[in-house]
N, C-alpha and C positions, 0 to 999 in steps of 0.2 A: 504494500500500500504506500503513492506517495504522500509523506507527510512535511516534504519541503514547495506546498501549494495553498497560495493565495486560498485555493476553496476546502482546504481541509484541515482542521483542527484538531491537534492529538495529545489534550491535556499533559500524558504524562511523555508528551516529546517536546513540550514547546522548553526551550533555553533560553531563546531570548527574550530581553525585556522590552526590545521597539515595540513599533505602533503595532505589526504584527505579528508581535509576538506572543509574552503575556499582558500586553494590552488589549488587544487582539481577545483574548481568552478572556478578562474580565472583562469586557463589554458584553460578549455571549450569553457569559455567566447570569449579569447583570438582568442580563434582558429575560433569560429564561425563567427567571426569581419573580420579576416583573409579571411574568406571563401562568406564575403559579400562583398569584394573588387572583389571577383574576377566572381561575378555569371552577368549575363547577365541580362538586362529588361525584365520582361513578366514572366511568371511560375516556382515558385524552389518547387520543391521538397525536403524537409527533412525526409530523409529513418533512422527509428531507432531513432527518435526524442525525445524518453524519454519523461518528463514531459511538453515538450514542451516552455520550455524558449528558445530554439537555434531559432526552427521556426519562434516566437515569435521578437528575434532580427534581425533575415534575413528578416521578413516582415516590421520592423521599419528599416533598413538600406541599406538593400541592394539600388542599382539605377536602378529607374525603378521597381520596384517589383511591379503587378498586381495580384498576386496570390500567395498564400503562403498553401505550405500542410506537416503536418507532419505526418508519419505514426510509427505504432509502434505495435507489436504484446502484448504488456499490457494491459490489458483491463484498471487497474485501473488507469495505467500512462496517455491513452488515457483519461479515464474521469477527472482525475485531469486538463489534459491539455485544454479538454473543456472550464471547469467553470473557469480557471483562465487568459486564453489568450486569447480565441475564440472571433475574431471580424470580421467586412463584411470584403472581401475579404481574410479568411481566413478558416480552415478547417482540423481537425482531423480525423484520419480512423484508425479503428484497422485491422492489415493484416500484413503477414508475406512479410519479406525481399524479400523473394526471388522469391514468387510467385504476388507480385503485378501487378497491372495494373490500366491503367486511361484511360477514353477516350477519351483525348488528350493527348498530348507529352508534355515534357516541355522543358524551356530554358538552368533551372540550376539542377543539383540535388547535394543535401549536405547528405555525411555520412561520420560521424564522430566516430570513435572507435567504427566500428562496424564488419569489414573486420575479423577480428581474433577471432570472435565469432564462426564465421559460418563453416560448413562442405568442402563448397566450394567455397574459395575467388574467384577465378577466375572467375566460373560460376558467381557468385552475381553482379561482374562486368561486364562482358559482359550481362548481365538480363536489368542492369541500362545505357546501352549505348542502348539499344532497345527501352527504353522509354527518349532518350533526342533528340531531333530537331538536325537535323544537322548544325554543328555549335556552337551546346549548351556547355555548362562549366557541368565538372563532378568535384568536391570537394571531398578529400574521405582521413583520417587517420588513423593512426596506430603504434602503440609503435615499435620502432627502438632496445628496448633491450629486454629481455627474460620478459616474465612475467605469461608464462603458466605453470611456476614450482609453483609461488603460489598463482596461479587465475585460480580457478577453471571451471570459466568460458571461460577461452581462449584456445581455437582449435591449435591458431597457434604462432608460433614467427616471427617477420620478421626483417630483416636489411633494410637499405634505399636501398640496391644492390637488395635484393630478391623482396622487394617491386617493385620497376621501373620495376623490370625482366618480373614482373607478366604480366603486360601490355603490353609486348614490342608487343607483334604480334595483338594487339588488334587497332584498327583506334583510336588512342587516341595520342595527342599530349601534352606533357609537357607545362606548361604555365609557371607557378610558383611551387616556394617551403616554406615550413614556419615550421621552428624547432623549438623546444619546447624541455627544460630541467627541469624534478620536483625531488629536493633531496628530500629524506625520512631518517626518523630515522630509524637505524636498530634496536632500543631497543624498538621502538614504535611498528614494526612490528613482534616481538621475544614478545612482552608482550599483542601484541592486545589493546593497551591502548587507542585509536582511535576506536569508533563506528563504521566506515563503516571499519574498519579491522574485524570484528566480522566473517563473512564468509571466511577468506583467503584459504587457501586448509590445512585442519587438515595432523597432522603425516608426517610433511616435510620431515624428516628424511628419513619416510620410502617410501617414493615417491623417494628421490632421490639414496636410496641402489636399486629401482626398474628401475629408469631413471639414470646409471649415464651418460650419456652426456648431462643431463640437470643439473647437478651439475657443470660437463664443465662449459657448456654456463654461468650458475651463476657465477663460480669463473673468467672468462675471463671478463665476462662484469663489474664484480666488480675492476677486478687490473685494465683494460681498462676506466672504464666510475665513478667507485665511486660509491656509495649510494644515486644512481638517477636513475630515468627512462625517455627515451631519446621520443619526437612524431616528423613524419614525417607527415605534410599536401601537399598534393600535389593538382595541378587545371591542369584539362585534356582537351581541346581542342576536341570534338569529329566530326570526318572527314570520312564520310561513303564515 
């Protein structure tokens, strides 16, 4: 499994203390503690669970938890999460986002930085209000500043405006909100000097002669916000 990548986090392999390192990890943390205040008694769902620590502290915190599942399309992240967290009432499954299913419904589902991977946020959401109880808590974040100019892995950008927008027509009601601010070195990420910077998107340059209003977005979000990257968590109310 690699564990020297921007999208993978491996508690007991992070060393370093940069922005993504164990900064990187306590903001996760953070967010997943956030998202155990706000989940319901009875079955959560963790959609895109990675290694399986978040699961892991939703099933130790959340109130009420009787069932804990993470799922994740990694095979290797899935068997890491097995052998290091797998206890009774709990459960790993390899499967993709979007096409999941369970043969019950649950209370809570938690996805966290997974919305801006995928081809279709909206669809992924609306997929994930089909498997929660009515009534149930939907937990779900996403970076507030630009980051698909040099993450190669993200689909999308979102504002907290574009984020909410997404929803609005969807039976989903606002609960809560939970911000997050992570500064980075621009010389760490111009040098790679950070191991999980090792994938960031090559030849920036010439991505942004081919995107310039992702040059925009960069230079606005830098005079606007500084040499940070901004997360939005939000807890959805689902009302069919």
């Amino acid at each position: 499994m690699t564990t020297n990548s921007l999208e993978r986090i491996v508690p007991d392999q992070i060393n370093e203390i940069g922005a993504t390192g164990q900064q990187s990890l306590t903001l996760h943390l953070e967010r997943y503690r956030f998202a155990a205040t706000q989940t319901r008694p009875g079955r959560i769902l963790d959609i895109a669970c990675g290694v399986g620590y978040g699961t892991d502290l939703l099933f130790h915190t959340a109130p009420g938890c009787q069932y804990a599942i993470g799922v994740d399309t990694d095979q290797d992240a899935v068997s890491y999460a097995q052998k290091r967290y797998f206890k009774e009432g709990m459960a790993f499954e390899i499967s993709d986002a979007m096409t999941f299913t369970a043969p019950e419904l649950f209370d809570s589902i938690v996805t966290l930085e997974t919305i801006e991977h995928l081809a279709d946020p909206k669809g992924f959401i609306t997929h994930l209000t089909s498997l929660l109880r009515p009534n149930g808590v939907l937990i779900a974040s996403v970076p507030t500043t630009p980051t698909v100019d040099a993450n190669p892995y993200h689909l999308h950008d979102f504002t907290e405006h574009t984020f909410r927008k997404m929803v609005n027509d969807l039976p989903l009601t606002e609960l809560a909100s939970y911000r997050q601010q992570q500064s980075f070195d621009p010389f760490a990420v111009l040098t790679r000097s950070e191991s999980r910077l090792a994938d960031l998107r090559p030849n920036l340059l010439s991505y942004y002669a081919q995107h310039p209003s992702a040059l925009l977005h960069r230079m606005w979000s830098t005079l606007r916000h500084g040499f940070s990257i901004h997360y939005l968590t939000l807890a959805f109310r689902y009302r069919p």
